[in-house]
C-alpha positions as CSV (number, residue, x, y, z in Angstrom):
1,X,87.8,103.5,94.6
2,X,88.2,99.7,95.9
3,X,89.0,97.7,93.2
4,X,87.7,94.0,93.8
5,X,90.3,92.0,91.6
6,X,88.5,88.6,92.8
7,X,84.8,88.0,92.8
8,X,83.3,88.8,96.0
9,X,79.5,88.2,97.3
10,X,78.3,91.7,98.0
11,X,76.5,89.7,101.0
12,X,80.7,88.3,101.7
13,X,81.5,91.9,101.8
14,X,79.1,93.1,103.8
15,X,79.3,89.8,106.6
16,X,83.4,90.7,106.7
17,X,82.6,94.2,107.3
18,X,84.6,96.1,105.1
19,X,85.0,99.6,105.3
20,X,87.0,102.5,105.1
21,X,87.6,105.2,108.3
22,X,88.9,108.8,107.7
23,X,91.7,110.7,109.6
24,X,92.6,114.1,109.5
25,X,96.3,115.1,111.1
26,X,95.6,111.7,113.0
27,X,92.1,112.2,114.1
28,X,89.5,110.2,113.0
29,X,86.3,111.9,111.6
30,X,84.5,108.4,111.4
31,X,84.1,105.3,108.9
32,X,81.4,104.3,105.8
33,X,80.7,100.7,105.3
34,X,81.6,99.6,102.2
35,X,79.5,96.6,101.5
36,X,76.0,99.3,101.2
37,X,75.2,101.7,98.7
38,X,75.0,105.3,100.7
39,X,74.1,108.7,100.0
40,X,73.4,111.5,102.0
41,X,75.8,110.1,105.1
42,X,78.2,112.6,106.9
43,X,81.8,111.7,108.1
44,X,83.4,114.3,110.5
45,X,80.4,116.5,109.1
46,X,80.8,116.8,105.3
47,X,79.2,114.9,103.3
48,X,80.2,111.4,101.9
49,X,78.6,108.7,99.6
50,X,79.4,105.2,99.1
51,X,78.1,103.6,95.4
52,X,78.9,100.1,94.2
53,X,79.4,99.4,90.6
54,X,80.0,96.3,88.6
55,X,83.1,95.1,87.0
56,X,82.6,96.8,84.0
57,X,82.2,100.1,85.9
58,X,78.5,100.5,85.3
59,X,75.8,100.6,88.4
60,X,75.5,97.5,89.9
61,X,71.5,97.6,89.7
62,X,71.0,95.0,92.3
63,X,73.1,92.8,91.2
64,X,75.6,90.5,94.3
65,X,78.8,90.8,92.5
66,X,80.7,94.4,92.3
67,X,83.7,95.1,90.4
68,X,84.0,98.3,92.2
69,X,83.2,100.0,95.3
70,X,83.8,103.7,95.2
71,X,83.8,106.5,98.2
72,X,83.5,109.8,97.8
73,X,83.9,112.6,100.6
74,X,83.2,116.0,99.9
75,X,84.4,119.5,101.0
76,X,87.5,118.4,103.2
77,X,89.7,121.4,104.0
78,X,93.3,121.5,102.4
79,X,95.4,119.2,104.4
80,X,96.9,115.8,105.4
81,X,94.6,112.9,105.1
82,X,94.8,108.7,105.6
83,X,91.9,106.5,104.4
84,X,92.6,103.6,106.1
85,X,91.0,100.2,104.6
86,X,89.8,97.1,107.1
87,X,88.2,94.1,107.1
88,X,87.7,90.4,108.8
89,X,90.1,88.5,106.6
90,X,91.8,91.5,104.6
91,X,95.5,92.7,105.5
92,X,94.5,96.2,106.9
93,X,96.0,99.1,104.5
94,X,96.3,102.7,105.0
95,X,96.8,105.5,102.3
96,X,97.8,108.5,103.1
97,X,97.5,111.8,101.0
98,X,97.0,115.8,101.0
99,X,94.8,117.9,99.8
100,X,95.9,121.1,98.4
101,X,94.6,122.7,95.4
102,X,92.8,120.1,93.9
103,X,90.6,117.3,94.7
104,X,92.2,113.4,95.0
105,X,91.3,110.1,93.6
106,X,92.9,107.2,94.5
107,X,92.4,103.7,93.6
108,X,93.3,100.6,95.6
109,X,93.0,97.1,94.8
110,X,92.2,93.2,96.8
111,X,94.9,92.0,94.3
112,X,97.8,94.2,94.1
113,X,99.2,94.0,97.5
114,X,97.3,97.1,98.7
115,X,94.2,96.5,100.2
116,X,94.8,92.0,100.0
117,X,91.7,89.6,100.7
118,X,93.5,86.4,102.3
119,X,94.4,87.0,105.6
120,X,92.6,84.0,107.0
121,X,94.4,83.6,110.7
122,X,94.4,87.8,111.6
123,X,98.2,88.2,112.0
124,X,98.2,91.3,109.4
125,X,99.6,89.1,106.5
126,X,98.4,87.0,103.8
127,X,101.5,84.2,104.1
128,X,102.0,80.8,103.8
129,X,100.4,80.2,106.8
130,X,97.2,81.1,106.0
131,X,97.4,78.7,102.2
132,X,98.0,76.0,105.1
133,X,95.0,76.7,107.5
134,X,92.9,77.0,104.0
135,X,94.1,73.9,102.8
136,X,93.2,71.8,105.7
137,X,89.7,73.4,105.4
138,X,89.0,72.9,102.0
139,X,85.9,71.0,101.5
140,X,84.5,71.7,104.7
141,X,81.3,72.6,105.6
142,X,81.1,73.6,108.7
143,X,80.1,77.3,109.7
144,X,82.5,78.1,111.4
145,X,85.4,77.3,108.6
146,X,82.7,78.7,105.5
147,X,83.3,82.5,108.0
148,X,87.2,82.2,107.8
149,X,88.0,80.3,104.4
150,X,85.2,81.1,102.2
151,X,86.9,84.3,100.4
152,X,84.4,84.5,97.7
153,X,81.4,83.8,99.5
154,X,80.0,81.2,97.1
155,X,78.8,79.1,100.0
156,X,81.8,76.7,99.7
157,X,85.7,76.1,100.5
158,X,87.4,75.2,97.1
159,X,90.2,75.6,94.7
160,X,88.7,79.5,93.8
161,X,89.2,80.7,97.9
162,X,92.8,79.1,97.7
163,X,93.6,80.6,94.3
164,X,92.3,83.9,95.6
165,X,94.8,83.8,98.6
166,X,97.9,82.6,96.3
């Protein structure tokens, strides 16, 4: 389960193409999107779903703001695992686990240092760097600047996309 501790667009998630790719004993077996409901999709051949909830945990039913985007991949073998978590403007993070006798759950979260929206300039880190590039681009409106600073995806660069990266 991705927990989205700030407001995002679904539509932001989608354009910032977040997902989530699988590894077994350092292989991968592929990657979901995360930004798309998905049922019925395989990764490394078993089977795997995607479903997007809102922030009170309850189906999102077409709504453009999830609370919640949960990933589910059935059948793996016992063994050693990594999910590993990217997306254009989030500090990649990896979590590893193993499976032995029972299944796993784990939860990550865009505002708990695990899985963190804000890194604007791609170095790996949400620093003070990028609250400086965001600062000089608040209030702008050009497209170019709304695809790197706007964190929520409300159309604009304000005080919510620089409180989101603080």
């Amino acid at each position: 389960t991705l927990r989205l501790d700030f407001p995002q667009r679904l539509e932001e998630i989608q354009e910032r193409n977040v997902r989530v790719e699988l590894f077994q004993d350092g292989q991968s077996l592929g990657w979901l999107p995360l930004g798309w409901e998905e049922s019925g999709a395989q990764v490394g051949g078993f089977p795997a779903a995607v479903a997007l909830r809102n922030e009170d945990g309850g189906e999102l039913g077409g709504g453009s703001w999830p609370g919640y985007l949960d990933v589910t991949v059935e059948n793996l073998p016992q063994g050693e695992y990594a999910l590993e978590f990217t997306g254009e403007g989030y500090v990649p993070y990896t979590q590893r686990l193993t499976l032995r006798d029972y299944s796993q759950h784990v939860t990550l979260g865009t505002g708990d240092g695990t899985f963190t929206l804000g890194d604007v300039d791609g170095d790996g880190a949400v620093s003070r760097r990028d609250r400086e590039l965001l600062s000089e681009a608040l209030g702008s409106g050009e497209r170019r600047d709304l695809d790197q600073f706007d964190l929520d995806g409300d159309g604009e660069i304000g005080v919510v996309d620089l409180a989101y990266l603080t």
